[in-house]
C-alpha positions as a Markdown table, in Angstrom:
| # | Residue | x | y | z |
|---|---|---|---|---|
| 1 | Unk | 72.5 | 96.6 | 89.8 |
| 2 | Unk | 73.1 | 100.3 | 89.8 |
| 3 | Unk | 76.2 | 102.5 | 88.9 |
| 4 | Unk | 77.4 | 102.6 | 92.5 |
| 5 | Unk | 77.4 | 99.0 | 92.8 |
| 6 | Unk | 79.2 | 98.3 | 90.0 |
| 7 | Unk | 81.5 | 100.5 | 90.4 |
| 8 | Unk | 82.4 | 98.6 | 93.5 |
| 9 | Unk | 82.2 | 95.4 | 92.1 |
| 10 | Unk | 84.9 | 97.0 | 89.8 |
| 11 | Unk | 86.9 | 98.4 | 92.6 |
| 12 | Unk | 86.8 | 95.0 | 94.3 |
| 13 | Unk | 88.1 | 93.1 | 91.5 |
| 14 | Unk | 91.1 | 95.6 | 91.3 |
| 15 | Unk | 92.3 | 95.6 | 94.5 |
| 16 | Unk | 92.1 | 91.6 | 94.2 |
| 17 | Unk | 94.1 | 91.1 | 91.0 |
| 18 | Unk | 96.7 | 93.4 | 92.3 |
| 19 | Unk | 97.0 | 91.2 | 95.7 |
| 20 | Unk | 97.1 | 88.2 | 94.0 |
| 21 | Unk | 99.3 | 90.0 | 91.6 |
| 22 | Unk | 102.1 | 90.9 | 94.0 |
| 23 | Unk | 101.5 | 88.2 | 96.0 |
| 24 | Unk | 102.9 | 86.4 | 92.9 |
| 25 | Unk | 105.6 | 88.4 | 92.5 |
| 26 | Unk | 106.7 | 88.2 | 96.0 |
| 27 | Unk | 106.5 | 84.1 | 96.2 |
| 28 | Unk | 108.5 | 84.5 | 93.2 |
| 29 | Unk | 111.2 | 86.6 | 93.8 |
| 30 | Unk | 111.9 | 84.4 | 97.2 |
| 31 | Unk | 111.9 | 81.3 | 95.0 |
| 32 | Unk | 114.7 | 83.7 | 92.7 |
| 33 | Unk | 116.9 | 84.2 | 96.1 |
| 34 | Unk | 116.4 | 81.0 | 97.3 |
| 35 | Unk | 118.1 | 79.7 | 94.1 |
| 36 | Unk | 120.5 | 82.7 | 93.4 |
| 37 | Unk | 121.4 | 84.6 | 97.1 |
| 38 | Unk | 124.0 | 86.0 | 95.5 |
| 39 | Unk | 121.5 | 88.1 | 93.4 |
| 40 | Unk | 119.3 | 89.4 | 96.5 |
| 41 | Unk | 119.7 | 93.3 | 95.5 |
| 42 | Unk | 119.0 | 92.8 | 92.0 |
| 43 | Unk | 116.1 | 90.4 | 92.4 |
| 44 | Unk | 114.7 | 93.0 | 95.5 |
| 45 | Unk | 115.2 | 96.2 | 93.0 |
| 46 | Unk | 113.3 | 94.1 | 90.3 |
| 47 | Unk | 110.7 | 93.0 | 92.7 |
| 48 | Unk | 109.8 | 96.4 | 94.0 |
| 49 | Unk | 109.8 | 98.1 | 90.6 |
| 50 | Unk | 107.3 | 95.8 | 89.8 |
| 51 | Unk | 105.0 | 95.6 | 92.7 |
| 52 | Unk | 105.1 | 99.6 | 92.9 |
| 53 | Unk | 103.5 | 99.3 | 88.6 |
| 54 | Unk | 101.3 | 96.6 | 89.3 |
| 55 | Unk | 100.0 | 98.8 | 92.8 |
| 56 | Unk | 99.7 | 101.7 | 89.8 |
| 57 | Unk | 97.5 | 99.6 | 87.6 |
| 58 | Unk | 95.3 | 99.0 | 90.6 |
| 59 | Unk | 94.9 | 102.3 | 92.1 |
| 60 | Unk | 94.0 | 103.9 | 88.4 |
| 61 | Unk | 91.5 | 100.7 | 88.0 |
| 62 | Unk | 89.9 | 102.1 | 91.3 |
| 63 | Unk | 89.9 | 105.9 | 90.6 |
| 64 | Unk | 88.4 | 104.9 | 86.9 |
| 65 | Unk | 85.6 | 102.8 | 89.0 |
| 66 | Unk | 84.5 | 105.5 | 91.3 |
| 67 | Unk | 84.7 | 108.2 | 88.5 |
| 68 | Unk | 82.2 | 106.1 | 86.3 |
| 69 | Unk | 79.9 | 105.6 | 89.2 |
| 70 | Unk | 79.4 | 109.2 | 89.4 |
C-alpha cells in the first residue's frame, strides 16, 4: 500500500467512528427525552456540545491523514 492510500484508509476510518459516534449520541439523547421531556433543552445543549467535539476529533483525524500522506 502506499502513503496515499493509507492515508485514506485513515481518513475513512475517521469519518466512520465519528458517524457511528454521533449516531450514538443522537439515539441516546432521544432515549434521554423519551424518558425525561421535561429535560429536552438540557439533554439537546448536552447533545450538541458533544456531537460538535466528537465532529472535532474527526476532522483533525482527517487533516492529520492527509498531512502524513504528503
Amino acid at each position: 500500500m502506499t502513503g496515499i492510500s493509507i492515508a485514506a484508509l485513515g481518513a475513512g476510518l475517521a469519518v466512520i467512528g465519528a458517524g457511528i459516534g454521533i449516531g450514538r449520541i443522537g439515539g441516546s439523547a432521544m432515549d434521554a427525552i423519551a424518558r425525561q421531556p421535561e429535560a429536552y433543552s438540557q439533554i439537546q445543549t448536552t447533545m450538541i456540545i458533544a456531537a460538535a467535539l466528537v465532529e472535532g476529533v474527526a476532522l483533525f483525524a482527517v487533516v492529520v491523514a492527509i498531512m502524513v500522506a504528503k
